[in-house]
mmJSON file of the N, C-alpha and C atoms, coordinates in Angstrom:
{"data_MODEL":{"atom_site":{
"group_PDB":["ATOM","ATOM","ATOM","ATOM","ATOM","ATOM","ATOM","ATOM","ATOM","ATOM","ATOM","ATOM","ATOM","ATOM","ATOM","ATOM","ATOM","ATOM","ATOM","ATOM","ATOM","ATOM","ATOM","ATOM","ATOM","ATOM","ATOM","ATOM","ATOM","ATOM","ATOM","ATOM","ATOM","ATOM","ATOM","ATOM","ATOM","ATOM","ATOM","ATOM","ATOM","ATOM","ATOM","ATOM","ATOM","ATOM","ATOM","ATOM","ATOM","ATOM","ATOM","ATOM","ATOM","ATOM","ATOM","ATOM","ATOM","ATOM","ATOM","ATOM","ATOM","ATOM","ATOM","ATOM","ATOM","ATOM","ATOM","ATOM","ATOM","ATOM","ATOM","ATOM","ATOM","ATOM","ATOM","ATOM","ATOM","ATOM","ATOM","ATOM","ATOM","ATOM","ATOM","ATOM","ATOM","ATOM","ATOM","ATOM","ATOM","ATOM","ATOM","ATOM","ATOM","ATOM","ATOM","ATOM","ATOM","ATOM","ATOM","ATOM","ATOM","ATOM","ATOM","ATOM","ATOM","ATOM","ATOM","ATOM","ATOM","ATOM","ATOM","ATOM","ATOM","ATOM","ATOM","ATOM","ATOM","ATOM","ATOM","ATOM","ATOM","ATOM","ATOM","ATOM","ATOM","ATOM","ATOM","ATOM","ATOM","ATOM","ATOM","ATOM","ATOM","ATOM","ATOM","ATOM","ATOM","ATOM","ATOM","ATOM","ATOM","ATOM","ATOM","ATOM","ATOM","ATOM","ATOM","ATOM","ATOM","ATOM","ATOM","ATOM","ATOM","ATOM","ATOM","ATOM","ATOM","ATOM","ATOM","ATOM","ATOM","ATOM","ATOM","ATOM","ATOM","ATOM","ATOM","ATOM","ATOM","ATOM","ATOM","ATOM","ATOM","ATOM","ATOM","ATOM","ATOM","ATOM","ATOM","ATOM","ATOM","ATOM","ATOM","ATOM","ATOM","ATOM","ATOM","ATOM","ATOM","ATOM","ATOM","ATOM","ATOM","ATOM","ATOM","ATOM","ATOM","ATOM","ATOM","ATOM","ATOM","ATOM","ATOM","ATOM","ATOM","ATOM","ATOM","ATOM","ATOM","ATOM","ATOM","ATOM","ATOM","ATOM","ATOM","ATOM","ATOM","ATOM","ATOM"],
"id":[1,2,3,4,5,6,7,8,9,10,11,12,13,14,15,16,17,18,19,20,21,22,23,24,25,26,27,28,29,30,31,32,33,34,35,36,37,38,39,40,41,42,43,44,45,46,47,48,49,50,51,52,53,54,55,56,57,58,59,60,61,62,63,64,65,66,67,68,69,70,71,72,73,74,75,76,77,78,79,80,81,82,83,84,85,86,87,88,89,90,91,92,93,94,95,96,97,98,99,100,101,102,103,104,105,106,107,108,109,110,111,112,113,114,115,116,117,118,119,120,121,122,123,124,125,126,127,128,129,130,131,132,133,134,135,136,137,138,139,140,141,142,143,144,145,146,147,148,149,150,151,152,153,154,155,156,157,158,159,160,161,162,163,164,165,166,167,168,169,170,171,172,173,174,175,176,177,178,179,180,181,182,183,184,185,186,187,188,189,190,191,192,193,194,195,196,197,198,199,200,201,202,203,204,205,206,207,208,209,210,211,212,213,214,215,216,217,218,219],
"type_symbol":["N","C","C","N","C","C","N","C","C","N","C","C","N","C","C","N","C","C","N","C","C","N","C","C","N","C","C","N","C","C","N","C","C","N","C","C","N","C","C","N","C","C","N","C","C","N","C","C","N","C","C","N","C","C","N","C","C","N","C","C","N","C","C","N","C","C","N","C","C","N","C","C","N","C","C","N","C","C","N","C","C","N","C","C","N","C","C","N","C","C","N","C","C","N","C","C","N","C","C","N","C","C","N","C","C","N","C","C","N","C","C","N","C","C","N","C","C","N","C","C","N","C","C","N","C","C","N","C","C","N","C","C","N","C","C","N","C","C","N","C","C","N","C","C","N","C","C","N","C","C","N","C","C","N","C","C","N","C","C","N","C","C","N","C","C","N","C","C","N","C","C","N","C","C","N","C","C","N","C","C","N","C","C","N","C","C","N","C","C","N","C","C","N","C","C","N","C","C","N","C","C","N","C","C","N","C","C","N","C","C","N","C","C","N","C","C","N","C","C"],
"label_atom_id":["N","CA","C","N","CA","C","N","CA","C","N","CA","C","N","CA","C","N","CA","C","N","CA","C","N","CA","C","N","CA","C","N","CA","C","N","CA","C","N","CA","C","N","CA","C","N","CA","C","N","CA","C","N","CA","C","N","CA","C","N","CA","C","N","CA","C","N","CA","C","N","CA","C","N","CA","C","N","CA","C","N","CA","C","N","CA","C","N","CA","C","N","CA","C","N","CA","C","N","CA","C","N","CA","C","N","CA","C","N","CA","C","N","CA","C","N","CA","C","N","CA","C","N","CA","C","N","CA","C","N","CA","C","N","CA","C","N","CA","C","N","CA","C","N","CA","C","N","CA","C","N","CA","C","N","CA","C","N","CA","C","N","CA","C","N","CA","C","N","CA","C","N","CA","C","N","CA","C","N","CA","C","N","CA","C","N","CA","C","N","CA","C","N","CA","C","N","CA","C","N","CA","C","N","CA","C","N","CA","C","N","CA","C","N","CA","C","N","CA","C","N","CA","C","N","CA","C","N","CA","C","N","CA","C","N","CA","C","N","CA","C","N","CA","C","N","CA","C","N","CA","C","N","CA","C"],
"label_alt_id":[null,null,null,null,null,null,null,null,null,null,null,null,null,null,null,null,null,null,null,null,null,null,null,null,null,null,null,null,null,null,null,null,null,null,null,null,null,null,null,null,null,null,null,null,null,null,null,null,null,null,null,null,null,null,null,null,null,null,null,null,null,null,null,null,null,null,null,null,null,null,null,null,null,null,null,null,null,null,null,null,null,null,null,null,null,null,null,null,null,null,null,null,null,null,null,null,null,null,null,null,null,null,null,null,null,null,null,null,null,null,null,null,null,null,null,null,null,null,null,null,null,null,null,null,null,null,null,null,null,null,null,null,null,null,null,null,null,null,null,null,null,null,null,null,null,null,null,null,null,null,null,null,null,null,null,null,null,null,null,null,null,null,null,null,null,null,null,null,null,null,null,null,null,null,null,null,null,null,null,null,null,null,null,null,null,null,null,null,null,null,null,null,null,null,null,null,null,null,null,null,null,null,null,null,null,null,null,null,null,null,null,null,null,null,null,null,null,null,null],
"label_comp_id":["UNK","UNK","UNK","UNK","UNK","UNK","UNK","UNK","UNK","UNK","UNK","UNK","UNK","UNK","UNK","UNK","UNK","UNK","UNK","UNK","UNK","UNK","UNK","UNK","UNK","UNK","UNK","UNK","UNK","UNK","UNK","UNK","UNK","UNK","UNK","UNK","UNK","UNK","UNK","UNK","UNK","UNK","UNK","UNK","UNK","UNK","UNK","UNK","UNK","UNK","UNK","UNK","UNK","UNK","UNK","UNK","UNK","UNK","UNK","UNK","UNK","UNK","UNK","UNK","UNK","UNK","UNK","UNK","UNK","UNK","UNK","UNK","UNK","UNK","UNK","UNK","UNK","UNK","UNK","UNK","UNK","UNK","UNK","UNK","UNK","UNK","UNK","UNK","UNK","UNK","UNK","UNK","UNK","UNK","UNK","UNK","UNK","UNK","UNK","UNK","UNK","UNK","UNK","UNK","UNK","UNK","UNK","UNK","UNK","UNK","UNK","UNK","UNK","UNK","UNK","UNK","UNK","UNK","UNK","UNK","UNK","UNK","UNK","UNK","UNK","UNK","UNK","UNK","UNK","UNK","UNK","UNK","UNK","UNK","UNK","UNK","UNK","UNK","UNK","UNK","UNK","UNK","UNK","UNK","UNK","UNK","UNK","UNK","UNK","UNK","UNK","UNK","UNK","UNK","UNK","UNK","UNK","UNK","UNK","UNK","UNK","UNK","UNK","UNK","UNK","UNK","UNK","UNK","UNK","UNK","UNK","UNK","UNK","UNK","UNK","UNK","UNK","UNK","UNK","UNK","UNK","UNK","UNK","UNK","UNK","UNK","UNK","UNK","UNK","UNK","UNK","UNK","UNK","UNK","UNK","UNK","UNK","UNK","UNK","UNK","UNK","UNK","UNK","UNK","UNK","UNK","UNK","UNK","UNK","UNK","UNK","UNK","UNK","UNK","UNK","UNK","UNK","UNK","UNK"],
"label_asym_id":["A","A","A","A","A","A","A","A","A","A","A","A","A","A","A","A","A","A","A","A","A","A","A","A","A","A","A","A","A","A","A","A","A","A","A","A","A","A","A","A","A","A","A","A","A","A","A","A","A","A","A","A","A","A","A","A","A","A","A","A","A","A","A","A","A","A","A","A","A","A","A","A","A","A","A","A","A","A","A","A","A","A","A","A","A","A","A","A","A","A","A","A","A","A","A","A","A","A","A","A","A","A","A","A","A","A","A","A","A","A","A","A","A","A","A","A","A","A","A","A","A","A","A","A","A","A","A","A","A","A","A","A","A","A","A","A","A","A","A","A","A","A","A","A","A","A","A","A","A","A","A","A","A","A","A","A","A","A","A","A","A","A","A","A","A","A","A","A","A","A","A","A","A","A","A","A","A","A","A","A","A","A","A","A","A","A","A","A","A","A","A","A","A","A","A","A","A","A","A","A","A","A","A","A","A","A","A","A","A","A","A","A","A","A","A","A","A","A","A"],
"label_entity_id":["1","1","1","1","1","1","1","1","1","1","1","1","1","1","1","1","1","1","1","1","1","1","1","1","1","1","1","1","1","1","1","1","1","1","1","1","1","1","1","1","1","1","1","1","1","1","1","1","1","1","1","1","1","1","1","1","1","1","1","1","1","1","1","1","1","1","1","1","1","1","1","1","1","1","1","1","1","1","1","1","1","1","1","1","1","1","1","1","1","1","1","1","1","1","1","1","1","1","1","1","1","1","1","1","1","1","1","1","1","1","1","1","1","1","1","1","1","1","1","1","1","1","1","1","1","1","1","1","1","1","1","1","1","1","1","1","1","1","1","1","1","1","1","1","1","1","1","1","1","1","1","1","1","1","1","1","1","1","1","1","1","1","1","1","1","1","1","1","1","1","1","1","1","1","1","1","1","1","1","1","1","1","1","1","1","1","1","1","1","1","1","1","1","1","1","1","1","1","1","1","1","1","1","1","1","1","1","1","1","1","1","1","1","1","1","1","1","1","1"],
"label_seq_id":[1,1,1,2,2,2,3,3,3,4,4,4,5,5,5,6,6,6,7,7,7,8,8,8,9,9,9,10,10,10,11,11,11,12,12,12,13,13,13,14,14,14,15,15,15,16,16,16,17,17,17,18,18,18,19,19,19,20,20,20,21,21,21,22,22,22,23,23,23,24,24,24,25,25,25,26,26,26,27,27,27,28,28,28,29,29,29,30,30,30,31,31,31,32,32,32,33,33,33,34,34,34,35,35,35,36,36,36,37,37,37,38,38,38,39,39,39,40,40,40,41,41,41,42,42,42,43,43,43,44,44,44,45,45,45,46,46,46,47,47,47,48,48,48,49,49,49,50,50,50,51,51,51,52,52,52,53,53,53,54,54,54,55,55,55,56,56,56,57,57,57,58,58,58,59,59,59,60,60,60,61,61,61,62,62,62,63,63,63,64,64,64,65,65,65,66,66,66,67,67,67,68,68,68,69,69,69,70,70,70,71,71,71,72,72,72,73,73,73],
"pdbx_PDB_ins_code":[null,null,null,null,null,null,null,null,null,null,null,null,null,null,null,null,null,null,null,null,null,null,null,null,null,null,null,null,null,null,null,null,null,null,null,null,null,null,null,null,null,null,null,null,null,null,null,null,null,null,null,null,null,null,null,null,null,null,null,null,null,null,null,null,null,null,null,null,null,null,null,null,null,null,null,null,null,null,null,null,null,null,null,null,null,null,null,null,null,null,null,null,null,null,null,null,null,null,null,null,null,null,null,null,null,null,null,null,null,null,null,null,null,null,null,null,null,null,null,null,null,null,null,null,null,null,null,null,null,null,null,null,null,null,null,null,null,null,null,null,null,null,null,null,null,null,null,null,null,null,null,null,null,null,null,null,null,null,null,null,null,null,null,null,null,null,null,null,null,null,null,null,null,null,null,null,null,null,null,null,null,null,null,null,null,null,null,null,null,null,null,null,null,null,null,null,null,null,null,null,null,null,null,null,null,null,null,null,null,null,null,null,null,null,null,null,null,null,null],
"Cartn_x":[7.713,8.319,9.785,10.797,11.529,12.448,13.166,13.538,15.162,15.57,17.366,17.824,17.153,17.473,16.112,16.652,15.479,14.939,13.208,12.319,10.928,10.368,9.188,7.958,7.361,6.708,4.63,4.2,2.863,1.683,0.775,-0.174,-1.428,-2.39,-3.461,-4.281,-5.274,-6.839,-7.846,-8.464,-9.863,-10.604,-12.137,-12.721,-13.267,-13.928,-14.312,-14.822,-15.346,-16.169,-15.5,-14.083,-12.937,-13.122,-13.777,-13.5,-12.6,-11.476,-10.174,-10.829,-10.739,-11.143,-10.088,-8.632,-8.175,-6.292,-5.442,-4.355,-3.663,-2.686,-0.964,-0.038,0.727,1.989,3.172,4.021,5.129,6.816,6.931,8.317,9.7,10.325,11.982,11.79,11.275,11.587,13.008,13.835,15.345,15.117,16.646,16.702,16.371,15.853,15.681,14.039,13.927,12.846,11.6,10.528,9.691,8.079,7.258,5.752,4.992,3.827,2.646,1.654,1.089,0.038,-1.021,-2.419,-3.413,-4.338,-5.229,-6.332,-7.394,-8.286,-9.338,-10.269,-10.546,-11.566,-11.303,-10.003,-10.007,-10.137,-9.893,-10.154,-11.786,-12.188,-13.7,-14.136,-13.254,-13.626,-14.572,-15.311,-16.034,-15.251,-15.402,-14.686,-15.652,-14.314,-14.328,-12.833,-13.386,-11.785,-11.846,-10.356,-9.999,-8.609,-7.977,-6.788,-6.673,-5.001,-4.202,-2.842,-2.412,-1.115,0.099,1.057,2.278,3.194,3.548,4.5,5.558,6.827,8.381,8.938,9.323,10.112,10.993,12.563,13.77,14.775,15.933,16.689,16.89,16.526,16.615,15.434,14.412,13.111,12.317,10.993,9.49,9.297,8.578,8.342,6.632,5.925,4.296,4.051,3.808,2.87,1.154,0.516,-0.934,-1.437,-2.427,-2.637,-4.057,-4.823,-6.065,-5.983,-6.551,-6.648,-7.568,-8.243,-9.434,-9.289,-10.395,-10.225,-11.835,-11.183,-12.529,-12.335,-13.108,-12.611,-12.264],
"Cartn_y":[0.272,-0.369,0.029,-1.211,-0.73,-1.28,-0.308,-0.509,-0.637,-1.353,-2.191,-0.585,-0.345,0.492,0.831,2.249,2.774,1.736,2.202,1.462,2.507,1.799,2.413,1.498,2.214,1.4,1.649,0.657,0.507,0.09,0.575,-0.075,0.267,-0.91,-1.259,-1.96,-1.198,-1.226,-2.36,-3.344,-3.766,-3.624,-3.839,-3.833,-5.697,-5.918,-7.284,-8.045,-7.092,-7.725,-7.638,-7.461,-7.695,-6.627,-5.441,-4.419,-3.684,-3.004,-1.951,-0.859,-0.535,1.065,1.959,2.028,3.179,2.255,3.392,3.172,3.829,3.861,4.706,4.32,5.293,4.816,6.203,5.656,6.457,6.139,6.657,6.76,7.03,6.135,6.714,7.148,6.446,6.001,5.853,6.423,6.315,5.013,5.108,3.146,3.362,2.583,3.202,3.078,3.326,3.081,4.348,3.583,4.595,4.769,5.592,5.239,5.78,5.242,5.245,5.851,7.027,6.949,7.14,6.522,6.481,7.221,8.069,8.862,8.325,7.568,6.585,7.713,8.546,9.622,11.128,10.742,11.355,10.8,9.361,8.383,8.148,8.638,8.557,6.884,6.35,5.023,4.379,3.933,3.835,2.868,2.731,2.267,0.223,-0.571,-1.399,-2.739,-3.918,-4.631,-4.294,-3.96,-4.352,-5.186,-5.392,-6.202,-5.635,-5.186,-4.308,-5.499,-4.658,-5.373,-4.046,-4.391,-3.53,-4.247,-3.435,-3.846,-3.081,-3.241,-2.649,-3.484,-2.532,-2.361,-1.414,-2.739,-2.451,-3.063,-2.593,-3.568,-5.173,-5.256,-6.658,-7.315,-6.868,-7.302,-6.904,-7.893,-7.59,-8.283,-7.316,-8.047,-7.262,-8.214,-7.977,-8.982,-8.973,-8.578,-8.64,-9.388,-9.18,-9.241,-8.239,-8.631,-8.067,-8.137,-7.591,-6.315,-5.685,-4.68,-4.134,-3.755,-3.675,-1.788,-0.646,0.769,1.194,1.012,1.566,2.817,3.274,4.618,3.924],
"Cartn_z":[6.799,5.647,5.618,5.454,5.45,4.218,3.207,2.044,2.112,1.177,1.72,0.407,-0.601,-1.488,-2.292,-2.99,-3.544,-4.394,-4.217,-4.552,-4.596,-5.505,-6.659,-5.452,-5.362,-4.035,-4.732,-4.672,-5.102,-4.099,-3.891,-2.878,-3.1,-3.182,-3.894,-2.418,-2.485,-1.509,-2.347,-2.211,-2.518,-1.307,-1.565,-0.073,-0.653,0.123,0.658,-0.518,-1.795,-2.649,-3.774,-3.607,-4.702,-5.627,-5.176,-5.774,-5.738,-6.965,-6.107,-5.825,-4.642,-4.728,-4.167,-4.143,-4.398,-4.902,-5.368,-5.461,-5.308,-4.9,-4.26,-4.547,-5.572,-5.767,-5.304,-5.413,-4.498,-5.535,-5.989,-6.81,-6.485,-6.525,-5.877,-4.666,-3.311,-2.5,-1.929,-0.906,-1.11,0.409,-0.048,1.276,2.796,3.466,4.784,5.378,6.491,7.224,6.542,6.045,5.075,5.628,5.955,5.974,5.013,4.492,3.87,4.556,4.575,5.698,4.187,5.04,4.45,5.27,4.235,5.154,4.105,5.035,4.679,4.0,4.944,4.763,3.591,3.7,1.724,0.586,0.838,-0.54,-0.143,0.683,0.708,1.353,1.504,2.692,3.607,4.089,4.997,5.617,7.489,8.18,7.912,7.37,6.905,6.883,6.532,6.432,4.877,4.597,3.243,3.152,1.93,1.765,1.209,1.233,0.476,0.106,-0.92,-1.63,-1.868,-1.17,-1.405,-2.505,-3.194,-4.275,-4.358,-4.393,-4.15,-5.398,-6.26,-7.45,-7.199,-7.906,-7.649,-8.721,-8.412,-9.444,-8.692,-7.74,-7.743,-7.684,-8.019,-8.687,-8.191,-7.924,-7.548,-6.199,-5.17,-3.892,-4.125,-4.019,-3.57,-2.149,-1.669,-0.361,-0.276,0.167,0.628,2.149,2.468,3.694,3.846,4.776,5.705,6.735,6.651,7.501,7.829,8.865,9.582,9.861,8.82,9.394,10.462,11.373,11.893,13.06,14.008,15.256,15.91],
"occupancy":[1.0,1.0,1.0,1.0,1.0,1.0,1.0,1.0,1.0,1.0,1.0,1.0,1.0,1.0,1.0,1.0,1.0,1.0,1.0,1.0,1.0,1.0,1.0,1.0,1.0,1.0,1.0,1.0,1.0,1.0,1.0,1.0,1.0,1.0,1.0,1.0,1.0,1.0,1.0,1.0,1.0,1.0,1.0,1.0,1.0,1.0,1.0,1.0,1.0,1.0,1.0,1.0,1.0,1.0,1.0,1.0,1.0,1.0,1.0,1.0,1.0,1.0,1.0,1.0,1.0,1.0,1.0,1.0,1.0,1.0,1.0,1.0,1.0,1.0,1.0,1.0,1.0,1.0,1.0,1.0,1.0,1.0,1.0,1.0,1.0,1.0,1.0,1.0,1.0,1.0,1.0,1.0,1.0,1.0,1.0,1.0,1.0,1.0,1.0,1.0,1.0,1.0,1.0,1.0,1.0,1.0,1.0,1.0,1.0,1.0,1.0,1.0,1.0,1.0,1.0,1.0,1.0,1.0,1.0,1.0,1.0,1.0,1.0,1.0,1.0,1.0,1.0,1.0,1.0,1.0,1.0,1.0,1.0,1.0,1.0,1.0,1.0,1.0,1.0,1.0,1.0,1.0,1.0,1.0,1.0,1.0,1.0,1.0,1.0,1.0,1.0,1.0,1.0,1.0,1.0,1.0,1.0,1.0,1.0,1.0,1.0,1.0,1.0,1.0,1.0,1.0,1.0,1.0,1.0,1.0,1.0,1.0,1.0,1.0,1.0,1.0,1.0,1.0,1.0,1.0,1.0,1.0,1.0,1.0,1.0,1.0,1.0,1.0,1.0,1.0,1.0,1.0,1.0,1.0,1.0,1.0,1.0,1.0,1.0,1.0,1.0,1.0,1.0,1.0,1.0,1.0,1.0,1.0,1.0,1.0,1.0,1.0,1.0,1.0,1.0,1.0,1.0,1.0,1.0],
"B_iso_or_equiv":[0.0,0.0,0.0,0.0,0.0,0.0,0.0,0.0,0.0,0.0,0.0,0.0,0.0,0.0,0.0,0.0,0.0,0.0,0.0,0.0,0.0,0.0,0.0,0.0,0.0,0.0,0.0,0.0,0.0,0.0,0.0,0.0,0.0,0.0,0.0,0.0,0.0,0.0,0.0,0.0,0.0,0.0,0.0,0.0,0.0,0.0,0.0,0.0,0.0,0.0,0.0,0.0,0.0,0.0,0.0,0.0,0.0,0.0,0.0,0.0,0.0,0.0,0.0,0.0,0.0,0.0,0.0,0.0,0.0,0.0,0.0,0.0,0.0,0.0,0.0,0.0,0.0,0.0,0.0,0.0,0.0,0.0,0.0,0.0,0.0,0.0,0.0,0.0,0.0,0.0,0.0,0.0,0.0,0.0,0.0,0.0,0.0,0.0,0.0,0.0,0.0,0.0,0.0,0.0,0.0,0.0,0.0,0.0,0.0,0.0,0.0,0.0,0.0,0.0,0.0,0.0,0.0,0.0,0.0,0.0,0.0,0.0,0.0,0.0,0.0,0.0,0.0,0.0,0.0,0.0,0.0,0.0,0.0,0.0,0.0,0.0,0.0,0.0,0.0,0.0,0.0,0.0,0.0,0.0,0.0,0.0,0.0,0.0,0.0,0.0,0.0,0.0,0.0,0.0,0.0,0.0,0.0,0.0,0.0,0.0,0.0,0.0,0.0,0.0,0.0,0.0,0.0,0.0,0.0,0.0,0.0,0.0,0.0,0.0,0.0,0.0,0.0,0.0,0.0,0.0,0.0,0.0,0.0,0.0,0.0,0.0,0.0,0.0,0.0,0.0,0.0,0.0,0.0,0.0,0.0,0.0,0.0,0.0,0.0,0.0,0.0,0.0,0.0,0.0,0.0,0.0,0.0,0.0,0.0,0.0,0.0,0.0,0.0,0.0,0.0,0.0,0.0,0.0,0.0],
"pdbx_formal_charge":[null,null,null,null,null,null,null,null,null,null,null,null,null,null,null,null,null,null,null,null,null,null,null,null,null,null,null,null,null,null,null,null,null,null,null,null,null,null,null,null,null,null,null,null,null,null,null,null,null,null,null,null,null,null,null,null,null,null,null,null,null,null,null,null,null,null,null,null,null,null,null,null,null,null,null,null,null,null,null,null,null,null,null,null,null,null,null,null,null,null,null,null,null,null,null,null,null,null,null,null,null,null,null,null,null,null,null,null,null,null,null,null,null,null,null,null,null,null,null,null,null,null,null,null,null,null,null,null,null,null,null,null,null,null,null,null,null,null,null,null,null,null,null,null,null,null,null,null,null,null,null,null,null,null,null,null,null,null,null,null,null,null,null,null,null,null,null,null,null,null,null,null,null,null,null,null,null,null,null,null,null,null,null,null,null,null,null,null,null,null,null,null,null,null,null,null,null,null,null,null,null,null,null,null,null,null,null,null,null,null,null,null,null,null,null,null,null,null,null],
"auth_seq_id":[1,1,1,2,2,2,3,3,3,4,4,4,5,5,5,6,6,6,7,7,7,8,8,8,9,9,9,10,10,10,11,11,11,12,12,12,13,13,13,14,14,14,15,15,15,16,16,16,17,17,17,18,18,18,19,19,19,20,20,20,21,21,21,22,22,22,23,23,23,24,24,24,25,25,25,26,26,26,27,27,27,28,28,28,29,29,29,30,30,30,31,31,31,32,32,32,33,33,33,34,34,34,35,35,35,36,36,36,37,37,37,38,38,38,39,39,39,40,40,40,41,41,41,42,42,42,43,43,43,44,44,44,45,45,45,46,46,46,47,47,47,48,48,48,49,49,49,50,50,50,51,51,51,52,52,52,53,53,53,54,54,54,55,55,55,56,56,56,57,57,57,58,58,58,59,59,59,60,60,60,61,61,61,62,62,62,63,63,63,64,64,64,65,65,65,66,66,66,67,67,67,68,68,68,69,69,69,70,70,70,71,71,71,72,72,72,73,73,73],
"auth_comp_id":["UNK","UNK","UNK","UNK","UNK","UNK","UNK","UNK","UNK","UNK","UNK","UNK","UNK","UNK","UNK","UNK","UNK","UNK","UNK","UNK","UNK","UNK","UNK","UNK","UNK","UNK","UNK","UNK","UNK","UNK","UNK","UNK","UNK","UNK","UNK","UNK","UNK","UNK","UNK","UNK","UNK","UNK","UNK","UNK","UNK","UNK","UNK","UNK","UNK","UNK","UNK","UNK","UNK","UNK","UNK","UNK","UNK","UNK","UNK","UNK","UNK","UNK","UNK","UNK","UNK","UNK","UNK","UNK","UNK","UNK","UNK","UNK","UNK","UNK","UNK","UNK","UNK","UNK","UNK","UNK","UNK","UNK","UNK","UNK","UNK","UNK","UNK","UNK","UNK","UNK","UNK","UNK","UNK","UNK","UNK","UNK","UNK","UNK","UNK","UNK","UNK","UNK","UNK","UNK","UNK","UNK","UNK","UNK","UNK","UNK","UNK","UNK","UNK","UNK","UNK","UNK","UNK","UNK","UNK","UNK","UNK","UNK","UNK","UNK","UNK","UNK","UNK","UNK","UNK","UNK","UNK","UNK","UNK","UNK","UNK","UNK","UNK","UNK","UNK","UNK","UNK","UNK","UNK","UNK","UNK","UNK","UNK","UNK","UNK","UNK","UNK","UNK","UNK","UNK","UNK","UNK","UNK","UNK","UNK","UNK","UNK","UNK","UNK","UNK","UNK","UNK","UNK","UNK","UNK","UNK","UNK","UNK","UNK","UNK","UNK","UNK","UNK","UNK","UNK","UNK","UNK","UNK","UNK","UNK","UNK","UNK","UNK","UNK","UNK","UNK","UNK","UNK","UNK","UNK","UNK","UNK","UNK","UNK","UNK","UNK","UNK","UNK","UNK","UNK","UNK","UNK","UNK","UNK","UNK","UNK","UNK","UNK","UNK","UNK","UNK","UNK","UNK","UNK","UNK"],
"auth_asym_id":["A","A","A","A","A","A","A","A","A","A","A","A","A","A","A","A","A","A","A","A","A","A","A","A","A","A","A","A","A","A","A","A","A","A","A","A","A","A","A","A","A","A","A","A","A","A","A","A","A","A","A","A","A","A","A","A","A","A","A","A","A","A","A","A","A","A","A","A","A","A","A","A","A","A","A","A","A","A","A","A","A","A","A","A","A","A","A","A","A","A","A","A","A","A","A","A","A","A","A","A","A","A","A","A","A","A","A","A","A","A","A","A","A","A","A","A","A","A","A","A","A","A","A","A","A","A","A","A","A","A","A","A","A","A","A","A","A","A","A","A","A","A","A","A","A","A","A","A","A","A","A","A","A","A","A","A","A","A","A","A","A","A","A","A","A","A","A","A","A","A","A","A","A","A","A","A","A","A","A","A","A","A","A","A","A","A","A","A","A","A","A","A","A","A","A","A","A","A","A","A","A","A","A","A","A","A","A","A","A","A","A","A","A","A","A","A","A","A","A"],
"auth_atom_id":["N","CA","C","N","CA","C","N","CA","C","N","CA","C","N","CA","C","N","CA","C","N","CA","C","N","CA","C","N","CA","C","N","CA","C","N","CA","C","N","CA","C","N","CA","C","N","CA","C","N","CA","C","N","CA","C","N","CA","C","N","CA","C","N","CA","C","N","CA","C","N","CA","C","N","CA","C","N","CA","C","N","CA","C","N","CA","C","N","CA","C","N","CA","C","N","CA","C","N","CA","C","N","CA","C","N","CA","C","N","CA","C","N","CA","C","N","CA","C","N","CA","C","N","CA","C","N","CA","C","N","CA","C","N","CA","C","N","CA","C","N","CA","C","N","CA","C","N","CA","C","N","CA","C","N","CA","C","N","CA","C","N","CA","C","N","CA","C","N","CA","C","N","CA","C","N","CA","C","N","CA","C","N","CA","C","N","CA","C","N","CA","C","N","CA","C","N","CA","C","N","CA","C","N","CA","C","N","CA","C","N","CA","C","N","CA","C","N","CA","C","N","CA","C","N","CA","C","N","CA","C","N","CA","C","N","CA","C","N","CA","C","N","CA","C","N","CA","C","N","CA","C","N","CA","C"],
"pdbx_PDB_model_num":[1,1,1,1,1,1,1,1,1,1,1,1,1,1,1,1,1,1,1,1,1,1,1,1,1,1,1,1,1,1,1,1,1,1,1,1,1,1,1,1,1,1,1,1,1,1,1,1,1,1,1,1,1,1,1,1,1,1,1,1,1,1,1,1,1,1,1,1,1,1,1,1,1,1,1,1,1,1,1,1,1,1,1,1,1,1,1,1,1,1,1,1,1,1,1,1,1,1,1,1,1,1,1,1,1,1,1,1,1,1,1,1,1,1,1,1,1,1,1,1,1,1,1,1,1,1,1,1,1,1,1,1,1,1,1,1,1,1,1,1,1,1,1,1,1,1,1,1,1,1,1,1,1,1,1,1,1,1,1,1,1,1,1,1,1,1,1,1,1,1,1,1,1,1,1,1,1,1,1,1,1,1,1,1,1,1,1,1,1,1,1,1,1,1,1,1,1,1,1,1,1,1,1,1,1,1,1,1,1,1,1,1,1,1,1,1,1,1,1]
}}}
């Protein structure tokens, strides 16, 4: 991820049956090339597709994002 300026950064897990099951947020974020790592197996996960949504709040507004992602070995 890469941020043009600080940004309040949000990211939201469902699994398949449109349930949320976890959330991450990250605050003041400074500008620049950023990662998220997720450890499936502390939010208690089972290896699965889910869709996640990133959200970046800024002063020049709202960027959300959806996508698919497949955690498996």
């Amino acid at each position: 991820l890469t941020l043009i300026q600080s940004s309040d950064i949000t990211l939201e897990l469902w699994d398949l049956s449109v349930k949320k099951v976890a959330t991450i947020a990250k605050r003041g974020m400074s500008a620049g090339e950023q990662t998220i790592t997720l450890n499936m197996k502390e939010l208690g996960l089972a290896n699965s597709s889910y869709v996640y949504q990133i959200e970046v709040v800024n002063s020049q507004g709202t960027f959300r994002q959806y996508k698919m992602m497949t955690f498996g070995k």
